[in-house]
C-alpha positions as CSV (number, residue, x, y, z in Angstrom):
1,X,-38.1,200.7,5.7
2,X,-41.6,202.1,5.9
3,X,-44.8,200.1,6.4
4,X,-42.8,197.3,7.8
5,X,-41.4,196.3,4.6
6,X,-38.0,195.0,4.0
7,X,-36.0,195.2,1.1
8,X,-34.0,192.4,-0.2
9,X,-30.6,192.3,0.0
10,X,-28.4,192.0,-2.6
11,X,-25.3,190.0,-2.4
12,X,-21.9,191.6,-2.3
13,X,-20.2,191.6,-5.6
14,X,-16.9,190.4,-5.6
15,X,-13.9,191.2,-8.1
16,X,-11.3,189.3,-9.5
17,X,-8.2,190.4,-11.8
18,X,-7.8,189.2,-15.3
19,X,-5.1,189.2,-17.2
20,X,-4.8,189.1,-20.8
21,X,-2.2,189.9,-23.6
22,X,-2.6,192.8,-26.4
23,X,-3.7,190.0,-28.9
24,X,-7.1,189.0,-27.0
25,X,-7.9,192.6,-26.3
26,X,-7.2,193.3,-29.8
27,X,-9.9,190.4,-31.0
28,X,-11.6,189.4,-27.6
29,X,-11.6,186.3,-25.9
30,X,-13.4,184.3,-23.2
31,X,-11.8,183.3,-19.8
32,X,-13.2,180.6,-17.8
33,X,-13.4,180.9,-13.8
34,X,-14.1,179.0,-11.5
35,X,-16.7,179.6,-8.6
36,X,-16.1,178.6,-4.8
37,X,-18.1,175.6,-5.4
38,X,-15.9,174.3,-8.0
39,X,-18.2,174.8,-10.7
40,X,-17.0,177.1,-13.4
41,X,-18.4,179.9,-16.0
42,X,-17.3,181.8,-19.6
43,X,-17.0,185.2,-19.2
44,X,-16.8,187.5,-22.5
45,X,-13.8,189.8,-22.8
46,X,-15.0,192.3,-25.9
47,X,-12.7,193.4,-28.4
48,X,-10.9,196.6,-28.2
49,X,-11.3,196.8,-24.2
50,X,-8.4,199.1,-22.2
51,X,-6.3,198.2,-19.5
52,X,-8.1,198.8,-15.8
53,X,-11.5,198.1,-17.5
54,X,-14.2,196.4,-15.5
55,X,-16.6,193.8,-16.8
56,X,-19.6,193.0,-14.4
57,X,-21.0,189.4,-14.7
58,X,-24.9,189.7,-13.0
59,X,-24.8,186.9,-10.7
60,X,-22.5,184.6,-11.5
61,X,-20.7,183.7,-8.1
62,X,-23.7,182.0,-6.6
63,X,-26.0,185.0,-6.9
64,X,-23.8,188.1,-6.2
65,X,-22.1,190.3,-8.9
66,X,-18.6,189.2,-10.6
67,X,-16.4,192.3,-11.1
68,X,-14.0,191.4,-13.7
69,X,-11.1,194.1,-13.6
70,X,-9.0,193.5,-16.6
71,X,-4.9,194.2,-17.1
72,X,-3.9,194.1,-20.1
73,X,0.0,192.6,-20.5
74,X,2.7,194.8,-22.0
75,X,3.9,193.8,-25.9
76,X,7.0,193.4,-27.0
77,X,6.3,194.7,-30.4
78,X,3.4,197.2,-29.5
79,X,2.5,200.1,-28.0
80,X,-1.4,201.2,-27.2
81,X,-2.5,205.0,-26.8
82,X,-5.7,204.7,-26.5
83,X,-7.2,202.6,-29.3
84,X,-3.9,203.7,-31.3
85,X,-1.1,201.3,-31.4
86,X,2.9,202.7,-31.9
87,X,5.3,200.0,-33.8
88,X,8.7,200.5,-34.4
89,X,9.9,199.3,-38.1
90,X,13.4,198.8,-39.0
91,X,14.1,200.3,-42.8
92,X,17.9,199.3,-44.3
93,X,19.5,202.4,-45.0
94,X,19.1,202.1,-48.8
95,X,16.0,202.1,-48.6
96,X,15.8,205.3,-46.4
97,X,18.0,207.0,-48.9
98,X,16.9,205.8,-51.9
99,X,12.9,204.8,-50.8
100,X,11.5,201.7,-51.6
101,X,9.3,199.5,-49.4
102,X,8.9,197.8,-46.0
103,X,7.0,195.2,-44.1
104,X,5.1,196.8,-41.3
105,X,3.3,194.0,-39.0
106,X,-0.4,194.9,-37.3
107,X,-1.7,192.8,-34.9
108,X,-3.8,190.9,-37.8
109,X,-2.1,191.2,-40.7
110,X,1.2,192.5,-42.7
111,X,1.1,195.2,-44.5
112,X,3.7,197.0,-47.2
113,X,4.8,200.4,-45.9
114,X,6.4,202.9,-48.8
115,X,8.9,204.7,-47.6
116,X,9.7,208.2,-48.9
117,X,13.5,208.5,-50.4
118,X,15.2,210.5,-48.0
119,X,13.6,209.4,-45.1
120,X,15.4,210.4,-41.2
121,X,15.2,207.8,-38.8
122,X,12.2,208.3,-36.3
123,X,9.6,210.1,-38.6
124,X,6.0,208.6,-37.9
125,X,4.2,207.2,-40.7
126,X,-0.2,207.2,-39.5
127,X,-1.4,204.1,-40.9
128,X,-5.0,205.1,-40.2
129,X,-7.8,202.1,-39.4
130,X,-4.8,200.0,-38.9
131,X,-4.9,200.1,-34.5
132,X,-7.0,198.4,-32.0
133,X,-10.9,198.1,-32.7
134,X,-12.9,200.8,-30.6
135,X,-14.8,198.6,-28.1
136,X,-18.3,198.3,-29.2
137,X,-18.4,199.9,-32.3
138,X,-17.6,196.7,-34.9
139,X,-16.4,198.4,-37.9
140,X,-14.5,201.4,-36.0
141,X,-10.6,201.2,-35.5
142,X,-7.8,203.6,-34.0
143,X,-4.3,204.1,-35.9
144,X,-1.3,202.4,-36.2
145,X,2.1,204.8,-35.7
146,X,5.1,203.1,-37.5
147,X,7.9,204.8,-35.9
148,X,10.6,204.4,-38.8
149,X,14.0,203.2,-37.2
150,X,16.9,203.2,-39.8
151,X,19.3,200.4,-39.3
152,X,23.0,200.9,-40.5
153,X,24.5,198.1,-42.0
154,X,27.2,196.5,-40.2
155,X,30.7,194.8,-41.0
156,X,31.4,196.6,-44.0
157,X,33.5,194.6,-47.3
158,X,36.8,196.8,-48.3
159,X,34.6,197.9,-51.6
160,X,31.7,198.7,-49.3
161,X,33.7,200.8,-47.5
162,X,35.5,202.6,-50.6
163,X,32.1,203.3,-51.7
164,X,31.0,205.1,-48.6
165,X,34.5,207.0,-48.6
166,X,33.9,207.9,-52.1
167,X,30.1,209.1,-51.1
168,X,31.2,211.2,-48.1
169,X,34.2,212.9,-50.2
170,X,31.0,213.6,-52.9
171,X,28.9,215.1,-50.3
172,X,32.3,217.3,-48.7
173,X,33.3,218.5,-52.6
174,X,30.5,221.1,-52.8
175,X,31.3,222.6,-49.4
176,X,35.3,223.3,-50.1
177,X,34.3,224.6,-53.4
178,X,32.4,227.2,-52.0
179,X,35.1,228.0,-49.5
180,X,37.1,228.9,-52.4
């Protein structure tokens, strides 16, 4: 220091983990802590924050810095890429075949998906403004990716069954007439 002057020192800063699921990162929360002296504090999570982001809380452990480094749990149902979310939605075949609708589930609300007839298993639908909020702009939201997962029905009645035989000799028909 020059002129004899001395700087004050700052107090180290000091980090601690957070852990929070998809849902609070999806509409924010607050945590409480506790400091070493048993007292406690709120800290803000904002919505739309990613996983590994760090929140720095100006003084709050008795003067020093509180790094808050936040992990965000895995879903079950969800996916996040980026402020996108991926979903996987089961569609009867019927409806893939013949089109119709489906239930697809955000994080804040159900919405009715129409699926095209025809539709393979696996096709992506973009559901856009439908994701996770983009932290700090209020009105601003990613995607959400409805991976389309047909599901084939199971334990088939003897009519059931006649009916699929009678479909797949349809479908063969055309191809032995043209062998012909």
């Amino acid at each position: 220091p020059f002129g004899g002057q001395q700087q004050a020192r700052r107090p180290q800063s000091v980090e601690q983990a957070v852990d929070i699921t998809l849902e609070q990162a999806f509409s924010g929360t607050s945590i409480r802590l506790s400091r070493q002296d048993g007292s406690s504090f709120e800290a803000k999570v904002p919505a739309g924050i990613k996983d590994g982001s760090k929140i720095r809380l100006r003084g709050a452990a008795g003067g020093a810095d509180v790094i808050l480094k936040v992990s965000i749990q895995k879903s079950r149902q969800y996916e996040r890429s980026g402020n996108d979310l991926k979903v996987d939605v089961p569609v009867d075949l019927y409806t893939a075949i013949l089109g119709g609708k489906a239930p697809v589930s955000t994080i804040d609300k159900t919405v009715t998906l129409t699926i095209p007839a025809g539709t393979s298993s696996g096709k992506t639908i973009r559901l856009r403004g439908l994701g996770m909020p983009v932290q700090g702009k209020k009105d601003e939201r990613g995607d959400l990716l409805a991976k389309l997962m047909i599901e084939l029905p199971t334990e088939l009645s003897e009519e059931e069954t006649t009916l699929f035989e009678q479909l797949r000799d349809l479908r063969a028909e055309p191809e032995a007439e043209r062998e012909e």
